[in-house]
C-alpha positions in Angstrom: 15.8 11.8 -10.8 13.0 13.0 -12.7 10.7 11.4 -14.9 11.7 13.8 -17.7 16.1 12.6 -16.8 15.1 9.3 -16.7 13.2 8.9 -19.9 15.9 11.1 -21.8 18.4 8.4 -20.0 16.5 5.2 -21.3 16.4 7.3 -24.8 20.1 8.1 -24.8 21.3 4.9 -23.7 18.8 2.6 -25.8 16.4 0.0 -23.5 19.3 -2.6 -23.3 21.7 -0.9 -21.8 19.4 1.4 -19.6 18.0 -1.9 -18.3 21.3 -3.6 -17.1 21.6 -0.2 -15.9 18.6 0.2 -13.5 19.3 -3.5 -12.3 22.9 -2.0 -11.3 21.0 0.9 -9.3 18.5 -1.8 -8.0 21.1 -3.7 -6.9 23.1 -1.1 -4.8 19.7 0.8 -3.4 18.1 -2.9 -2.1 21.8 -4.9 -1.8 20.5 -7.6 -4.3 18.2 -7.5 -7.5 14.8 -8.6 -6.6 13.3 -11.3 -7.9 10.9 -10.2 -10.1 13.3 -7.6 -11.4 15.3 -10.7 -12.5 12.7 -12.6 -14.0 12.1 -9.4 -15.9 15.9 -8.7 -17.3 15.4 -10.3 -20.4 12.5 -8.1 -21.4 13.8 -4.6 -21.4 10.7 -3.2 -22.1 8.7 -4.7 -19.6 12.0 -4.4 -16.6 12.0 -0.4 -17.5 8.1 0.3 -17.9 8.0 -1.6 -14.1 10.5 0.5 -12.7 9.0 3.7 -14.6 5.9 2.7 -13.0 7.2 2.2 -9.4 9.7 5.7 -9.4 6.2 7.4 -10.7 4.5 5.9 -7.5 7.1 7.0 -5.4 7.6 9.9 -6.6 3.9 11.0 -6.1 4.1 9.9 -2.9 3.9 12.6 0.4 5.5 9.5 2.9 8.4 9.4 4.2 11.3 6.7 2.9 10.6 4.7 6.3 7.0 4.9 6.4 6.9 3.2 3.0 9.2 0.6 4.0 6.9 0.2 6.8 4.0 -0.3 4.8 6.5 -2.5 2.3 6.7 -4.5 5.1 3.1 -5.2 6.2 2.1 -5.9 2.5 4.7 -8.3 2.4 3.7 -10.0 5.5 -0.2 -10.1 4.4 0.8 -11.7 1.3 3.0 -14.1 2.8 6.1 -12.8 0.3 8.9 -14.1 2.2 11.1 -12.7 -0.5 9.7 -9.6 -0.3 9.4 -9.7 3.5 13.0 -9.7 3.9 13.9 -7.4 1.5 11.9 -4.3 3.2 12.8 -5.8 6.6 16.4 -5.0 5.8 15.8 -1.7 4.0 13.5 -0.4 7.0 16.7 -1.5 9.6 19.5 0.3 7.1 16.7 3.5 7.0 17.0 3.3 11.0 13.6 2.0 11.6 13.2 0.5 15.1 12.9 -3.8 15.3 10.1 -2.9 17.2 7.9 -0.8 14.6 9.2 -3.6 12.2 7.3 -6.1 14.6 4.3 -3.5 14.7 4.2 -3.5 11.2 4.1 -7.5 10.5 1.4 -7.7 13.6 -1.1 -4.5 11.9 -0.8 -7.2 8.8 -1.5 -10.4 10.4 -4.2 -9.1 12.2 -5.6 -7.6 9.1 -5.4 -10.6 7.3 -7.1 -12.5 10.1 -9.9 -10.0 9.6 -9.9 -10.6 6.1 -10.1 -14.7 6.9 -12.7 -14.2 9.3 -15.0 -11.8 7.6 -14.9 -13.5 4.3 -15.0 -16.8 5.8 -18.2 -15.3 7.8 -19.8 -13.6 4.5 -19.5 -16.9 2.7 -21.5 -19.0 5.3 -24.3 -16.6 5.8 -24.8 -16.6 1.8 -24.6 -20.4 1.8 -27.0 -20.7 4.9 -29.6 -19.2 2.4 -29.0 -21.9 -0.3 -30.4 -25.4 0.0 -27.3 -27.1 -0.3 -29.6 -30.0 -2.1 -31.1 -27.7 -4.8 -29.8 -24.5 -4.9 -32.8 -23.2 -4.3 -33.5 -20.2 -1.6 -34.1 -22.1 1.6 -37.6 -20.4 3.0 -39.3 -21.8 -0.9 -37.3 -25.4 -0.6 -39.4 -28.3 -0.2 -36.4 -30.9 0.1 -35.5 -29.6 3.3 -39.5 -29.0 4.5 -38.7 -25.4 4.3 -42.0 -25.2 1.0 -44.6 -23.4 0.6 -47.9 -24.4 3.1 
């Protein structure tokens, strides 16, 4: 559907009713209504502008229905949405993607967010090494830790 049938549907219908009717074509595309679609059904306004927002995403989109479950999954996994996870786990098996490139997938992520962890965690400790923990002050002109001025 375009963005042009869809607006015209939400106009035709009026936001209430096109709401209950996007969490009815949620519901059969996924197999369930996802959570945050269901914290957003009592704002129509907010439930159709996300869905606006996602279609537009996907519909500017060159990849392929698998590969963005793909990448569904790996997000999911790097922000630990187990929700979400399972979701795009099942919608990459019904689209015919392998367990295997699943499992590919979820280990790209962990390993990306292990090099996230480390790097951060890494970046952090450098900048600290160059602060006097005692007096903030840049450790080559502390005189706390004999580190002053001769």
């Amino acid at each position: 559907m375009s963005f042009e049938d869809e607006l015209d549907a939400i106009l035709v219908k009026g936001k209430d009713k096109a709401a209950k009717d996007i969490l009815k074509a949620v519901e059969r595309t996924y197999g369930e209504v996802p959570y945050i679609f269901q914290f957003m059904e009592d704002d129509s306004e907010l439930l159709i502008t996300k869905v606006l927002h996602n279609n537009a995403i996907l519909r500017s989109s060159n990849l392929d229905a698998k590969t963005v479950e793909l990448i569904s999954v790996a997000v999911s996994a790097a922000l630990r949405c187990s929700h979400c996870l399972r979701l795009h786990i099942r919608m990459a098996g019904s689209l015919g993607v392998p367990d295997d490139q699943v499992a590919a997938a979820i280990f790209l992520a962990g390993n990306l967010v292990n090099a996230s962890v480390l790097a951060t965690a890494a970046r952090n400790l450098d900048e600290e090494r160059e602060i006097c923990r005692s007096c903030e002050i840049a450790s080559e002109t502390c005189e706390i830790n004999g580190r002053g001025e001769d």
